[in-house]
Z-matrix of the N, CA and C atoms (Angstrom, degrees):
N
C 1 1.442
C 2 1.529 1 108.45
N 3 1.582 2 121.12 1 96.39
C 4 0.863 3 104.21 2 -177.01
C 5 1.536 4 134.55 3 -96.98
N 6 1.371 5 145.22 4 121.06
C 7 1.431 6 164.19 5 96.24
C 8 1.959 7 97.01 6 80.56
N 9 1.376 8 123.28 7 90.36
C 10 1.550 9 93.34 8 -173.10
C 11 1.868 10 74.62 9 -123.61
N 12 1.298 11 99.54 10 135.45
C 13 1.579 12 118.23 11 -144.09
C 14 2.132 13 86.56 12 -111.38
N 15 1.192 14 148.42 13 98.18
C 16 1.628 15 136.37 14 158.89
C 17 1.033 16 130.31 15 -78.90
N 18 1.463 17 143.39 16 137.10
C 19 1.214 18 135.08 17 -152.44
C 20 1.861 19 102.94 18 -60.39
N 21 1.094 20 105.50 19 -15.46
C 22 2.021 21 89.66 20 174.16
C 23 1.650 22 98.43 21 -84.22
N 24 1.303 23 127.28 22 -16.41
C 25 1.680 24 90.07 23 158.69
C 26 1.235 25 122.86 24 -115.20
N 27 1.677 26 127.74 25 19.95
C 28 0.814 27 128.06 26 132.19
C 29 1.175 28 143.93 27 -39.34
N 30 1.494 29 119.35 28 -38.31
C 31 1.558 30 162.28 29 167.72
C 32 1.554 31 95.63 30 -50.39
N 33 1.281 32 102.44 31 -69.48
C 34 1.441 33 109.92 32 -160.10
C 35 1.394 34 117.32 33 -71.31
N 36 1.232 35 103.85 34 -32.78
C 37 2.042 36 118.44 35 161.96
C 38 1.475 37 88.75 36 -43.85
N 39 0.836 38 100.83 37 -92.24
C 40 1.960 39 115.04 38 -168.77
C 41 1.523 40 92.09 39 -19.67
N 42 1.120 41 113.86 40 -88.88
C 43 1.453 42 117.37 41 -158.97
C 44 1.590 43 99.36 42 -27.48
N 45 1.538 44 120.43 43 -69.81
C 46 0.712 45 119.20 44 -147.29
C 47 1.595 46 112.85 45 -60.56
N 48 1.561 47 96.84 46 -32.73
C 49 2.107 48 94.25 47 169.16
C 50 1.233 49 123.38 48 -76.11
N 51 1.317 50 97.78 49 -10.12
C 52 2.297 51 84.09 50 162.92
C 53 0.979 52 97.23 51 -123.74
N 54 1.398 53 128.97 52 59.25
C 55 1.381 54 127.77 53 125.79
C 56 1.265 55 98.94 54 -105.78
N 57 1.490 56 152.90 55 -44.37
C 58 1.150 57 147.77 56 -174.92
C 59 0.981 58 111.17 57 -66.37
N 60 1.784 59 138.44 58 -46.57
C 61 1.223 60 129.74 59 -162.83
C 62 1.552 61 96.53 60 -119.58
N 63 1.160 62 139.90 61 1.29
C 64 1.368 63 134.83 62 163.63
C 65 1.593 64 105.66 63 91.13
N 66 1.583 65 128.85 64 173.26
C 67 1.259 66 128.99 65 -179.10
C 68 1.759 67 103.36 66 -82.82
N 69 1.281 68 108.48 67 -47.39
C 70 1.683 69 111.91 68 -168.58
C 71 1.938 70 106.12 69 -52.94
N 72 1.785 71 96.93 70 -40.30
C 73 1.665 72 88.86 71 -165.85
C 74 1.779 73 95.18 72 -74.45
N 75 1.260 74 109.65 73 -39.45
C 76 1.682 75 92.52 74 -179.65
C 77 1.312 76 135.23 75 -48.98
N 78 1.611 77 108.33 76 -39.64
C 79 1.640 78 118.72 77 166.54
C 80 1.621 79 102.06 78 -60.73
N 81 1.409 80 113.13 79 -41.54
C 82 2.045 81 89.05 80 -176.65
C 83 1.214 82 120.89 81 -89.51
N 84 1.813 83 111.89 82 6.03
C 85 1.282 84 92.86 83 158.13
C 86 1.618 85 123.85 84 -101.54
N 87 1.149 86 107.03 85 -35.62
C 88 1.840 87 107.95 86 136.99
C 89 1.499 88 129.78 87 -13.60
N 90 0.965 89 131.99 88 -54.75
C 91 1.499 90 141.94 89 152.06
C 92 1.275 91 123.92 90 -55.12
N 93 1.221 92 117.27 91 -61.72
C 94 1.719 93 120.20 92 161.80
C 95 1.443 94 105.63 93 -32.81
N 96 1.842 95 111.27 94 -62.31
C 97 1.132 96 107.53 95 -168.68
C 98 1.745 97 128.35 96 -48.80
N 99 1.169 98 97.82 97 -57.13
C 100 1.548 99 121.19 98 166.94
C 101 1.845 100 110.01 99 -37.34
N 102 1.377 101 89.93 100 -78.03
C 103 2.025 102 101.18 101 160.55
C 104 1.939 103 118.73 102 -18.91
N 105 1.614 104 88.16 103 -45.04
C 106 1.898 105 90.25 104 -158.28
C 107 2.274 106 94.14 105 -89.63
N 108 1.327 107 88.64 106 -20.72
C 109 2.044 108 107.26 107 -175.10
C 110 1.834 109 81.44 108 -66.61
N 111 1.406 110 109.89 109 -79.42
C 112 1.391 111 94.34 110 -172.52
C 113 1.557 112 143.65 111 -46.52
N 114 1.782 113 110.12 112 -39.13
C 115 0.791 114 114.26 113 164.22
C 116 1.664 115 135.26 114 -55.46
N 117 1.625 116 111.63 115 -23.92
C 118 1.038 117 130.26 116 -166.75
C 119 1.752 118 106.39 117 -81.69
N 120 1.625 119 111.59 118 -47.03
C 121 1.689 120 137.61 119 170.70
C 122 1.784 121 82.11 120 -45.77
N 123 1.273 122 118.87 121 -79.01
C 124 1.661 123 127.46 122 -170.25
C 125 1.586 124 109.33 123 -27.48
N 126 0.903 125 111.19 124 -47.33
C 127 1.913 126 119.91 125 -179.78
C 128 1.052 127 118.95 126 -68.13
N 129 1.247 128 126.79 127 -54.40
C 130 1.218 129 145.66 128 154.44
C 131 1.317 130 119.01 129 -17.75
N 132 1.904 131 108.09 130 -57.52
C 133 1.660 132 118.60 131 -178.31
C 134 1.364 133 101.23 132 -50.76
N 135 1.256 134 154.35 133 166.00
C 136 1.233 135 155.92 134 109.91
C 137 1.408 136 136.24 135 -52.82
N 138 1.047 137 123.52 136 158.38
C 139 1.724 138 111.52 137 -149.55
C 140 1.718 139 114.41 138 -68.17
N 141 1.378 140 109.44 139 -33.24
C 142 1.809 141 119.08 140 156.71
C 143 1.499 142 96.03 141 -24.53
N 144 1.625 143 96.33 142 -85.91
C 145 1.333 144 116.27 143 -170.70
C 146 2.028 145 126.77 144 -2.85
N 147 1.778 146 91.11 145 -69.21
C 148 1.139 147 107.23 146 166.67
C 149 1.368 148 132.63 147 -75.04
N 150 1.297 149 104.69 148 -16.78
C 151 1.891 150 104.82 149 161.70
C 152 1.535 151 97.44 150 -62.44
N 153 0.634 152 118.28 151 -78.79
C 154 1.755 153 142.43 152 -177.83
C 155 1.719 154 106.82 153 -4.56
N 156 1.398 155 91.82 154 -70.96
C 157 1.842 156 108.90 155 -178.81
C 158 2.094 157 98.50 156 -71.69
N 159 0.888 158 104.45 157 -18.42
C 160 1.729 159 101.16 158 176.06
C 161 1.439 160 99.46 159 -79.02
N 162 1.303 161 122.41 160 -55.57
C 163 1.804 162 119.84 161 -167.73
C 164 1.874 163 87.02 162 -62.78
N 165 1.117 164 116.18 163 -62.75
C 166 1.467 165 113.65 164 -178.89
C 167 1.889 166 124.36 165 -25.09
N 168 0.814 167 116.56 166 -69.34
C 169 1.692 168 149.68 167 160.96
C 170 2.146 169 107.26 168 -39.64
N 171 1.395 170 89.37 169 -36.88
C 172 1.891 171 94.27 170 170.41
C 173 1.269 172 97.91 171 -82.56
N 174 1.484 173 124.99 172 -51.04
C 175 1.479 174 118.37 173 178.93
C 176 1.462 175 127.91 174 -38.86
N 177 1.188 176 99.37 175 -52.83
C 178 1.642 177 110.86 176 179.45
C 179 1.433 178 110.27 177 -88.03
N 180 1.339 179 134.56 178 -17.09
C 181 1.257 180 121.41 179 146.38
C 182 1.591 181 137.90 180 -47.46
N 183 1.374 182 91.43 181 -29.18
C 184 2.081 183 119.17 182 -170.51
C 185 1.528 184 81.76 183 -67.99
N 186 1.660 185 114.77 184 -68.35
C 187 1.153 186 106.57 185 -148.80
C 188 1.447 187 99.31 186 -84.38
N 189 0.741 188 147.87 187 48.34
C 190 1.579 189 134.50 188 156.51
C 191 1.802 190 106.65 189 -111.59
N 192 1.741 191 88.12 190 -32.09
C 193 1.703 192 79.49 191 174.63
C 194 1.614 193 122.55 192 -71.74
């Protein structure tokens, strides 16, 4: 039976998790989340990879100065 979810109880999910966990803890776990997404994309690259985006990143540093 599957789950067909409408934005009024979508709504009401929400509500109901920042009332339990408050607005401040949701933004820091939101961030963590994001934090652990990037870090995870980062591993993934292979070590080329990250030379690559480093020579890149000096480039556009040169030229801005």
């Amino acid at each position: 039976m599957p789950f067909r979810l409408g934005p009024l109880e979508l709504g009401i999910i929400l509500v109901i998790v920042i009332l339990l966990f408050g607005v401040g803890r949701i933004g820091k776990i939101a961030g963590e989340l994001g934090t652990g997404i990037r870090s995870f994309r980062d591993g993934l690259r292979g070590p080329e990879d990250k030379k690559e985006e480093a020579k890149k990143e000096d480039k556009s540093e040169e030229k801005s100065e």
